[in-house]
C-alpha positions as CSV (number, residue, x, y, z in Angstrom):
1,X,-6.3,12.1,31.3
2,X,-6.2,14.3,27.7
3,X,-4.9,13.2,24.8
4,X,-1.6,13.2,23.9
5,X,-0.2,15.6,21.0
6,X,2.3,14.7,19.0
7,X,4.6,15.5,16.1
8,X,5.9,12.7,13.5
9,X,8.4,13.5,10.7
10,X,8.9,10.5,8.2
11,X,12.8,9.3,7.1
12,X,13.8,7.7,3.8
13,X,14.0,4.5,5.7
14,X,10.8,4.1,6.6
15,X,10.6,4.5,9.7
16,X,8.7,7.9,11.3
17,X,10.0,9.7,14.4
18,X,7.1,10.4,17.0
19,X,7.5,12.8,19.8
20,X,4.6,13.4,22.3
21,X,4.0,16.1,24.5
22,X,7.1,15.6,26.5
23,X,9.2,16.0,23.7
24,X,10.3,11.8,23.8
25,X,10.8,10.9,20.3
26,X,9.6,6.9,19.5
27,X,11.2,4.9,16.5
28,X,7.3,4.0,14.6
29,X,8.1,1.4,11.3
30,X,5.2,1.3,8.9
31,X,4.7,-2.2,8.0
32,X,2.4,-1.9,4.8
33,X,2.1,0.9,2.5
34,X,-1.3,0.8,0.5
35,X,-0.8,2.6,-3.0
36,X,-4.3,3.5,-5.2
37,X,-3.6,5.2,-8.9
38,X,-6.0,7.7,-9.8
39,X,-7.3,10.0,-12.4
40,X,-10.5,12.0,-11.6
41,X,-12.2,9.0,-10.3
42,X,-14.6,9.6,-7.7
43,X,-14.7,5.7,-6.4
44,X,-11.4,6.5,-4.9
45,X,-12.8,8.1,-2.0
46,X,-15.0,5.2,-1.1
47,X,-11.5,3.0,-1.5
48,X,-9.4,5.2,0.3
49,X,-12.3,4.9,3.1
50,X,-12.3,1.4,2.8
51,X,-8.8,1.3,3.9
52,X,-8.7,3.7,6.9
53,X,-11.6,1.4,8.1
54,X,-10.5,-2.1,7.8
55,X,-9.4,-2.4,11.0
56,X,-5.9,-3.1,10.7
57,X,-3.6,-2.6,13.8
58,X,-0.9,-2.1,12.6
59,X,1.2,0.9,11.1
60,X,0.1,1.7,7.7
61,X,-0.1,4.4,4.9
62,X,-1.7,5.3,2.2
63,X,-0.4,6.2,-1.1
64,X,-2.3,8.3,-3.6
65,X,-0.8,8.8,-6.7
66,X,-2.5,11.9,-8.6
67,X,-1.9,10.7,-12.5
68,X,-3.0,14.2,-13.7
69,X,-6.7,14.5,-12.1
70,X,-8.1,18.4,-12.5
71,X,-7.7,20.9,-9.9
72,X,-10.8,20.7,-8.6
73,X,-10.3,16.9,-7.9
74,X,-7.2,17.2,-6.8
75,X,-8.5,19.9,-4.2
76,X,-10.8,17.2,-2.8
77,X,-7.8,14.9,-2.7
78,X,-5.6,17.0,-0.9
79,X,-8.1,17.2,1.6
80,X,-7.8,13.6,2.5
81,X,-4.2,14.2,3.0
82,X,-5.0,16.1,6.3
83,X,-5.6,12.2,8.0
84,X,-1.5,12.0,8.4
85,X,-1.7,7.7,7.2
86,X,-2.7,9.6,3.4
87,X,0.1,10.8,1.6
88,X,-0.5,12.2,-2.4
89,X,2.3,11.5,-4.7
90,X,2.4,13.2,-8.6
91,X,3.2,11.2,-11.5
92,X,3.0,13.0,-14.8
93,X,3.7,9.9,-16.8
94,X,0.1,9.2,-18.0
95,X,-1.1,5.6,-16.7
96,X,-2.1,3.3,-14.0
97,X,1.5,1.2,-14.3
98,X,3.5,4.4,-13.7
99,X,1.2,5.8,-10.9
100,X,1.9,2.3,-9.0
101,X,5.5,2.3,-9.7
102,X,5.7,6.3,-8.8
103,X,3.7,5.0,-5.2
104,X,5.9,1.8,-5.1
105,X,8.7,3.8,-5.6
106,X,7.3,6.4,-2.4
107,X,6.4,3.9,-0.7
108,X,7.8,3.2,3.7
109,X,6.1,-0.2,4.2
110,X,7.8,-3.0,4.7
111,X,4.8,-4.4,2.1
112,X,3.6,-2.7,-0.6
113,X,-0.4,-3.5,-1.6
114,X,-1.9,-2.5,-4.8
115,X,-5.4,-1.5,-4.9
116,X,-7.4,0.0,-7.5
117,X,-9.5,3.7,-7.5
118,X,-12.7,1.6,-8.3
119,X,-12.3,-1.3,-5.5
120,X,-13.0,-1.7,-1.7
121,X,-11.4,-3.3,0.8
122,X,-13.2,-6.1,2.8
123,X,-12.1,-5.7,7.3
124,X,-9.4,-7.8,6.8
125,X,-8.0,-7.6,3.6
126,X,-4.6,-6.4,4.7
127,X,-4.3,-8.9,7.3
128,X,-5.3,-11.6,4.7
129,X,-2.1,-10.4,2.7
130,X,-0.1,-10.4,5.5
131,X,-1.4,-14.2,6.6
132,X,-0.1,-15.5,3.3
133,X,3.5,-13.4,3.2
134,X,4.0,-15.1,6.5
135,X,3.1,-18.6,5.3
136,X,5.9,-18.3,2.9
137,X,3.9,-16.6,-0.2
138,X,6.2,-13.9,-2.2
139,X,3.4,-12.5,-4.4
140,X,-0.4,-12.5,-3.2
141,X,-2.9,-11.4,-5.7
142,X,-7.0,-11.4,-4.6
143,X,-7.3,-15.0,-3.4
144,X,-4.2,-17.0,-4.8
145,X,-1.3,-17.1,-3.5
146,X,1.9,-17.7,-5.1
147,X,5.2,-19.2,-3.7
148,X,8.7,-18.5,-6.5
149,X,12.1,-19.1,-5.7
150,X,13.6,-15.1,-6.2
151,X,14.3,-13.4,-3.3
152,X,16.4,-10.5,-4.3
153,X,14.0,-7.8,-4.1
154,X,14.0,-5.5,-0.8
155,X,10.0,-5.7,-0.1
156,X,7.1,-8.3,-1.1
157,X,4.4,-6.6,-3.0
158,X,0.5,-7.5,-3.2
159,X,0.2,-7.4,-7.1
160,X,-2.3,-7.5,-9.4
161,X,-3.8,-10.6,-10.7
162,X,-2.2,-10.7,-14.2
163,X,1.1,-9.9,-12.6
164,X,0.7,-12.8,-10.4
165,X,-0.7,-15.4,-12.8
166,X,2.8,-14.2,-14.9
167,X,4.6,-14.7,-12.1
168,X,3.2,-18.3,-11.4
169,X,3.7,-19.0,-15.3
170,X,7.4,-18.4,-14.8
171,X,7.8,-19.7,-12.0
172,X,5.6,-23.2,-12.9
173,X,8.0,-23.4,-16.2
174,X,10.7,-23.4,-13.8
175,X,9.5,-26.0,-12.0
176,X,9.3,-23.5,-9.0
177,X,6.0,-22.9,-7.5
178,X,4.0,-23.5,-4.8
179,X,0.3,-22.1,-5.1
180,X,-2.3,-21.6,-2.7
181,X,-5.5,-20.3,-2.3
182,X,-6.9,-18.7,0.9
């Protein structure tokens, strides 16, 4: 009646191997991966405790990407990095766009959700997102949802809300969308 230890080790796939105490090794498949930008900005501990609180069941990670904070931040960063759903990522290219394509790019979720340093997540934000992917969304941004027609790309991401009112643009000029809001 203890608790279990175990070991996990993380493949390019995706997936992460978990063996317990008697050595058994389990196939685990995070489903969303969570990536927040940051530059010495203190909020992103509140965000980042948002997240681990929400309350979402499922298999999940968070991405921190480190866009060139001082060492004394990044100390109290790495220190989040001991929960093993936090992962810090570098990205040297100065920038929130290349920070989230550096944590895009990192990323093992099946989904990839976009949150900024500054911002909080309500209980069930991530199950919100997830809701509207499986209604038929392809891009969810806040509260609007957005149905287009391109299909090619391997993952749906949880985007920004300029991205997504671009995305609607294009896709209304095709003739092509279908939005909703939740």
């Amino acid at each position: 009646k203890g608790s279990m230890i175990s070991a996990t080790s993380a493949t390019s796939s995706g997936s992460c191997s978990t063996a317990n105490l008697r050595g058994e090794w389990q196939e685990l498949r995070v489903r969303v991966s969570i990536v927040i930008p940051v530059k010495d900005d203190p909020p992103v501990f509140r965000a980042i405790g948002s997240v681990l609180q929400c309350g979402f069941a499922g298999e999940f990670e968070v991405i921190v990407v480190d866009n060139g904070s001082s060492p004394a931040f990044r100390r109290s960063l790495e220190k989040l990095a001991e929960d093993p759903r936090v992962r810090i990522l570098d990205e040297p290219v100065s920038g929130p766009g290349a920070a989230r394509n550096r944590g895009a790019a990192g990323a093992r979720g099946d989904f990839v959700f976009f949150l900024d340093a500054d911002c909080t997540v309500v209980p069930d934000w991530v199950e919100s997102g997830l809701r509207a992917f499986d209604d038929g969304a392809d891009a969810v941004a806040g509260r609007a949802v957005a149905r287009v027609s391109d299909r090619s790309s391997r993952r749906k991401q949880a985007v920004s809300h300029q991205v997504a009112a671009a995305i609607t643009a294009r896709a209304e000029a095709a003739g092509d969308v279908r939005v909703r809001v939740t």
